[in-house]
C-alpha positions in Angstrom: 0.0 0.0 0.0 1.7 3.5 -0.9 -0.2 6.4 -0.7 1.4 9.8 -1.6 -0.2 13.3 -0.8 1.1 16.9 -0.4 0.0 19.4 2.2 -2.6 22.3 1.4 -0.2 25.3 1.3 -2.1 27.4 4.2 -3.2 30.7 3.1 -0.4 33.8 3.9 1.4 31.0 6.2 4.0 32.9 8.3 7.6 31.6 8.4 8.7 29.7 11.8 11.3 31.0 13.9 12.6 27.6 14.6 15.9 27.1 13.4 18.7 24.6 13.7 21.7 25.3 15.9 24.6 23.7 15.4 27.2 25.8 17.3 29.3 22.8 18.9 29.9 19.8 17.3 31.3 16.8 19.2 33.3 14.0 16.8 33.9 11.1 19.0 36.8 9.4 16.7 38.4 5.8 17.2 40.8 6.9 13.8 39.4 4.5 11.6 38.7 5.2 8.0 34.6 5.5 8.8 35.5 8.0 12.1 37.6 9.8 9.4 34.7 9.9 6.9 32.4 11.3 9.8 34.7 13.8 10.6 34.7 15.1 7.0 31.0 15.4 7.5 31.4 17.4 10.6 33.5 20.1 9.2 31.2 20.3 6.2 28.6 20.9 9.2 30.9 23.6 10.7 31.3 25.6 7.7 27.9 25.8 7.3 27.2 26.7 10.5 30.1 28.2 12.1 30.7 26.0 14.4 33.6 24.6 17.1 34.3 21.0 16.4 35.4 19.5 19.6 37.5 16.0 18.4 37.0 13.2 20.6 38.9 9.6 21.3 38.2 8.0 24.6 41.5 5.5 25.5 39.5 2.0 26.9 40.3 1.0 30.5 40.3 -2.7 30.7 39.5 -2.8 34.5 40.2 -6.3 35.0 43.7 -6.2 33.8 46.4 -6.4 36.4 47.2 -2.8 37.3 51.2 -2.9 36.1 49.8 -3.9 32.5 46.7 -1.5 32.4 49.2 1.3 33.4 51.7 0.4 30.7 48.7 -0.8 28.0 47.3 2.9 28.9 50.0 5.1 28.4 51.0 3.0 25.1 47.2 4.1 23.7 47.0 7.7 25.4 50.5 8.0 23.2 49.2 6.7 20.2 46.2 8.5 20.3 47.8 11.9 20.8 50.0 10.9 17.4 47.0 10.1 15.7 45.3 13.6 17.1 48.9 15.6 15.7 48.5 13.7 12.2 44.6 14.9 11.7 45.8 18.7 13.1 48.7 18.4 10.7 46.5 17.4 8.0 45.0 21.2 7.4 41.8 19.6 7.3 41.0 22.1 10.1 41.8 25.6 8.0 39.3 28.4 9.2 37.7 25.9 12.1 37.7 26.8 15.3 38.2 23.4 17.3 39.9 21.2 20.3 41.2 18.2 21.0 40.1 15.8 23.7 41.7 12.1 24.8 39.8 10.9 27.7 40.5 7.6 29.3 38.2 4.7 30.9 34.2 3.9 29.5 33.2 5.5 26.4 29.8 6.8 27.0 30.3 8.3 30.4 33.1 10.3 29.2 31.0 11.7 26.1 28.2 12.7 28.2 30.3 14.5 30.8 31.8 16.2 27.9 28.4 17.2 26.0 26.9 18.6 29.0 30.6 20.4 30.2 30.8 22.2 26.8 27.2 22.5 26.1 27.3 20.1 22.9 24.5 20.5 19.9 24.9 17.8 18.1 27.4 14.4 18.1 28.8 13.0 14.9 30.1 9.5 14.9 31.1 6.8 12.2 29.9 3.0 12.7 32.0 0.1 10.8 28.5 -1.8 10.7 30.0 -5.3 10.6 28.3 -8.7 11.4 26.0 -9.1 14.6 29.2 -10.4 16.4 31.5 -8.1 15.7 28.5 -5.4 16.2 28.8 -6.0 19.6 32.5 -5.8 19.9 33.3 -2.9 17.2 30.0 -1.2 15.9 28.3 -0.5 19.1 29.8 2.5 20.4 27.1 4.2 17.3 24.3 3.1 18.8 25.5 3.5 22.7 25.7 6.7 21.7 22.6 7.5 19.8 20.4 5.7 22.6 21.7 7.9 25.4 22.4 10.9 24.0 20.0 14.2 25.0 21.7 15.8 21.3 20.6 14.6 18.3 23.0 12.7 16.7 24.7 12.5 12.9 25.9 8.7 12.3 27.8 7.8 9.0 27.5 4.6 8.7 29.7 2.0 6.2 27.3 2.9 2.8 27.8 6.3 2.7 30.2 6.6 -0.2 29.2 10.2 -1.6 31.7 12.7 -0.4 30.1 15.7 1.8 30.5 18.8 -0.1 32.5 22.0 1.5 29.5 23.1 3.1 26.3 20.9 3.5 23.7 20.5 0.8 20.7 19.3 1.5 18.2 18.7 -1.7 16.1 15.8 -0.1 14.8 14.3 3.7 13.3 11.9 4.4 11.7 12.0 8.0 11.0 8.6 9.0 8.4 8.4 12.1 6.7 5.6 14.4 4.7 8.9 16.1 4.8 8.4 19.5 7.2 10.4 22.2 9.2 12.6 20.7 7.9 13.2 17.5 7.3 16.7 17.5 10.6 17.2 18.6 12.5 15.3 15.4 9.8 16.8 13.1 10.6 20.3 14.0 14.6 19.8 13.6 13.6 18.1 10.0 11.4 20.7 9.0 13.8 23.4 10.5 17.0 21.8 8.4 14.5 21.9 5.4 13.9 25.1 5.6 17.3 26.0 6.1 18.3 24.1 3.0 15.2 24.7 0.9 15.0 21.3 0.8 12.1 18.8 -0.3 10.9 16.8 2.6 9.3 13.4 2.6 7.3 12.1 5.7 7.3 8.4 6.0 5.5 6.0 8.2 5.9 2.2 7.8 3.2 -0.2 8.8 3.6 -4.0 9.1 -0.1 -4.2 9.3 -3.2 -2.6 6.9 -4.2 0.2 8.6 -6.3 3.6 8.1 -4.3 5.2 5.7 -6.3 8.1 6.1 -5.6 8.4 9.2 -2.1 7.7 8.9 -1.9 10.7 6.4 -3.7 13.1 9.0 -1.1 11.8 11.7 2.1 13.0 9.3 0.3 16.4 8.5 0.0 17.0 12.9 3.5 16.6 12.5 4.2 19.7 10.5 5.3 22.6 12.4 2.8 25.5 12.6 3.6 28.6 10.2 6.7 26.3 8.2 7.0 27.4 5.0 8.7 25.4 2.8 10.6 25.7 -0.6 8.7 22.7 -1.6 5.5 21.3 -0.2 6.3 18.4 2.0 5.4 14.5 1.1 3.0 11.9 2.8 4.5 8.1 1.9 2.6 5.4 3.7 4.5 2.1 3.3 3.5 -1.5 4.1 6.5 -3.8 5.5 9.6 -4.0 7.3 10.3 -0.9 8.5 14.4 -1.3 7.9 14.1 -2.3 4.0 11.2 0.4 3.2 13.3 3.3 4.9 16.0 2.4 3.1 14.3 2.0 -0.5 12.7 5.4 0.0 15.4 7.1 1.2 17.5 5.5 -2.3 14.2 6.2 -3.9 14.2 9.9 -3.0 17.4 10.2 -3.4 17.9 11.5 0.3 20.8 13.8 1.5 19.7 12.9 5.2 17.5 10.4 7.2 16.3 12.1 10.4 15.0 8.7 12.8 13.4 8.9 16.1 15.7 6.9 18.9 14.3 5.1 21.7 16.2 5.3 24.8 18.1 2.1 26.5 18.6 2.0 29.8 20.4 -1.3 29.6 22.2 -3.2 26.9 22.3 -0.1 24.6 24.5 -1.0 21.3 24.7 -4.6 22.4 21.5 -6.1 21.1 21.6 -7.2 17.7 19.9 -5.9 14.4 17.6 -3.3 15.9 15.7 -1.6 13.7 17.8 2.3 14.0 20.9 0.6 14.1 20.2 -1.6 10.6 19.3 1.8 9.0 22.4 3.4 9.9 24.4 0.6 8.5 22.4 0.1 5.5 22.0 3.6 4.4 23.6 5.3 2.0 23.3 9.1 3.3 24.1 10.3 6.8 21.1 9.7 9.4 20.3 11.9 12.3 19.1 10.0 15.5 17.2 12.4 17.6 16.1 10.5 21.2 12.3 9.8 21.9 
């Protein structure tokens, strides 16, 4: 079942205020090729929007080694990591951006909240490798930990994204993927914001695995758009029937998006280390950036 509507343009519609603010960046790096392809995204980001890029690689703390080895294991990392921070500074890939270095030591996600809530942190951007469902839990985790705690929405690039960002970011097509639910509101007004921004198109999806009132589904998606947003183009209404993973991912190919923007529910426990969930597979499998904002 597809059904496919545009929004009545509301008579003399007044402009929103809301905007996008993107003032500090957080790039939480491990130096791999995919944290080095996120980080090329970031500064794109930052020229865009002025903003501080604060670069980030927490040094793990294995607690159960004996305390003469951590110490030694430690300071072997913290020195590697401090070569790997001169070789990116070195690399001019910085020119004209304002940013700082960080090497933390010990868990990963305790040291990147402390530091998005020290330096007042917008937005996170991260790479995932997005291997197997074993090695998920050992390598490609540390995405989602991230994305299922964090209180700032948060840019993953995943292993698909090949296209190169641009100098500054251009965004032509979103696609706004929604469940409804908690939290809504809040990721449709940063995708409608970043589309206005942009002047971008915007396609609202919802995925059903179940017939359903499509009518009703359509009304839902319309709630969802901001009061007073005026658009460059008129937003979409896709209804899909499915699994949720594979018809994201062929409308967002389909649409030829620039940017998913996903809802993320929160994980108290076992966040990142439960297989194939359903944000995590998008974020592997797609082939454009996706923004995880937290129910």
């Amino acid at each position: 079942m597809i059904q496919q509507q545009s929004i009545e343009r509301r008579s003399q519609p007044q402009p929103t205020q809301a905007t996008v603010r993107f003032a500090k960046i957080l790039v939480a790096t491990d130096f791999s090729e995919t944290s080095d392809r996120a980080l090329e995204h970031a500064l794109s980001l930052a020229r865009t929007y002025s903003s501080r890029i604060f670069l980030t690689h927490v040094v793990p703390v294995d607690l159960m080694m004996a305390p003469e080895l951590a110490a030694a294991s430690v300071d072997e990392m913290r020195q590697a990591a401090r070569a790997e921070m001169d070789r990116i500074e070195g690399s001019g890939r910085f020119y004209a951006i304002p940013h700082e270095v960080f090497i933390e030591e010990g868990s990963l996600w305790p040291n990147l909240e402390r530091l998005i809530n020290k330096l007042g942190i917008d937005l996170v951007v991260v790479g995932t490798h997005g291997k197997g469902a074993v090695q998920k839990v050992l390598i490609g985790s540390s995405a989602e930990e991230i994305f299922r705690h964090a209180k700032v929405p948060v840019l993953t690039v995943g292993p698909r994204v090949e296209r190169e960002p641009l100098y500054g970011v251009e965004l032509k097509n979103i696609l706004f993927a929604t469940e409804f639910g908690a939290g809504a509101e809040r990721q449709a007004a940063y995708a409608f914001a970043l589309a206005q921004e942009h002047l971008s198109r915007i396609t609202l999806l919802h995925v059903e695995e179940r017939d359903d009132d499509a009518e009703e589904i359509v009304r839902d998606l319309k709630r969802l758009v901001p009061s007073g947003t005026d658009l460059h183009c008129l937003p979409l209404f896709r209804i899909e029937k499915g699994d949720p993973v594979n018809e994201i991912l062929r409308l967002a190919n389909e649409t030829r998006a620039d940017l998913i923007v996903l809802g993320a529910k929160s994980r108290k426990s076992l966040a990142g280390n439960v297989p194939h969930t359903k944000a995590y597979r998008i974020v592997c499998g797609a082939s454009c950036p996706v923004l995880t904002i937290k129910s």
